[in-house]
N, C-alpha and C positions, 0 to 999 in steps of 0.2 A: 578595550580590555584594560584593566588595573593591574598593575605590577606592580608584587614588592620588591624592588631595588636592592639588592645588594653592592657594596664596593670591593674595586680593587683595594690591593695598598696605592697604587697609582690614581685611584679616584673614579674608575671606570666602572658607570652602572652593569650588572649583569643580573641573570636566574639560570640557575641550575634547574633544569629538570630531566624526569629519567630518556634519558638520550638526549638529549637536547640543552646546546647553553645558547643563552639568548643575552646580546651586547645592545644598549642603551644606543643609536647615533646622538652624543651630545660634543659640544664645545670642545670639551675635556679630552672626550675621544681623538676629535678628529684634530685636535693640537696633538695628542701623546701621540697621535700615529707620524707626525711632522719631523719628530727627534730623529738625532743621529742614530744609526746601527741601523739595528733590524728593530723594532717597535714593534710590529705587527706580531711577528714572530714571540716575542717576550710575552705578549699578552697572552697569547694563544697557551703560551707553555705554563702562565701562571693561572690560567681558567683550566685547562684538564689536570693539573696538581689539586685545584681547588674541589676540581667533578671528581677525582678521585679519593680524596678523604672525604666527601660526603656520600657518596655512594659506595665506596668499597670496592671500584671494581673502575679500571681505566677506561674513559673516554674513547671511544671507538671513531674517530676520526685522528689524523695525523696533526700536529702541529702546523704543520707547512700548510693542509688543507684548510684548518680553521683560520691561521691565518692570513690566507687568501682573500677568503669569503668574507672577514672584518674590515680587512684591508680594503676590497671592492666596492660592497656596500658602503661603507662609510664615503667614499671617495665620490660612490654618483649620488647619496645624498647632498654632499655640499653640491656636486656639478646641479642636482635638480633644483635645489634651493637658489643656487644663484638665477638659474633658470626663469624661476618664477619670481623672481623679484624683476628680472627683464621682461617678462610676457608684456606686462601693463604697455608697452610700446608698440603692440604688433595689434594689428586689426585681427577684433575678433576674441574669443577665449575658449577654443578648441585647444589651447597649446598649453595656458595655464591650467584648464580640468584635463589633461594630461600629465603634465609637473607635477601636479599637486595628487595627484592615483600613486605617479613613479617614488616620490618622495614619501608617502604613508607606505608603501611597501620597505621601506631603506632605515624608516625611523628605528624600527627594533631590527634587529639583525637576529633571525634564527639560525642556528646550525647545528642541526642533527643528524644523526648515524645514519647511514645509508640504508639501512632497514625501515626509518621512516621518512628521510630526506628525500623525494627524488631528483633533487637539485645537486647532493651529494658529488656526483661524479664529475661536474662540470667544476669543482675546484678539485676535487684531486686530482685531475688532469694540467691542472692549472698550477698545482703545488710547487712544482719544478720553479716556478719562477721564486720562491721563498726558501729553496733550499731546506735546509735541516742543518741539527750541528750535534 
């Protein structure tokens, strides 16, 4: 599927759509999520300001939740890419057409409202770790 990109001011590809913001796994990303503070969190709070002046109506998932889900995915895409850059070593490629399923699920990050998410709950339960502020 083709995306048109949009950026942060930090340089992070996304799309708004209705319920749903969807994060780029790129370079960019996954260095901005590396900085001091809270990163994930920042981002999360500048994409539902973003979902909110375009749609008129607040972002139905929590900060702490989205940034979770950013957080996560992003983190086991680099872990699957390193992955498959090691498969080439093991007998066999059961492991790299496994890598490479896990890592196209990681590449776009979806996170929508729990009304079409059903992955939703497993970062809001998760949130706790990101706090809020």
């Amino acid at each position: 599927m083709a995306y048109n990109w949009k950026k942060t001011a930090g340089g992070i590809n996304y799309i708004l759509g209705e319920r749903v913001v969807r994060v780029e796994t790129t370079p960019e990303l996954v260095e901005a999520l590396r900085a001091a503070g809270h990163p994930a969190l920042d981002l999360a709070e500048e994409l539902r300001a973003l979902y909110a002046a375009q749609f008129g109506r607040p972002l139905d998932i929590t900060a702490a939740s989205l940034a979770c889900e950013i957080d996560l995915h992003a983190r086991l895409n680099v872990f699957f890419r390193r992955g498959l850059k090691r498969s080439g070593r093991l007998p066999g490629k059961p492991l790299a057409g496994f890598l490479g399923k896990m890592m196209a699920h990681t590449d776009v990050i979806d996170c929508g409202e729990r009304a079409i998410d059903n992955n939703r709950f497993v970062f809001d339960m998760l949130a706790f770790l990101y706090g809020g502020r």
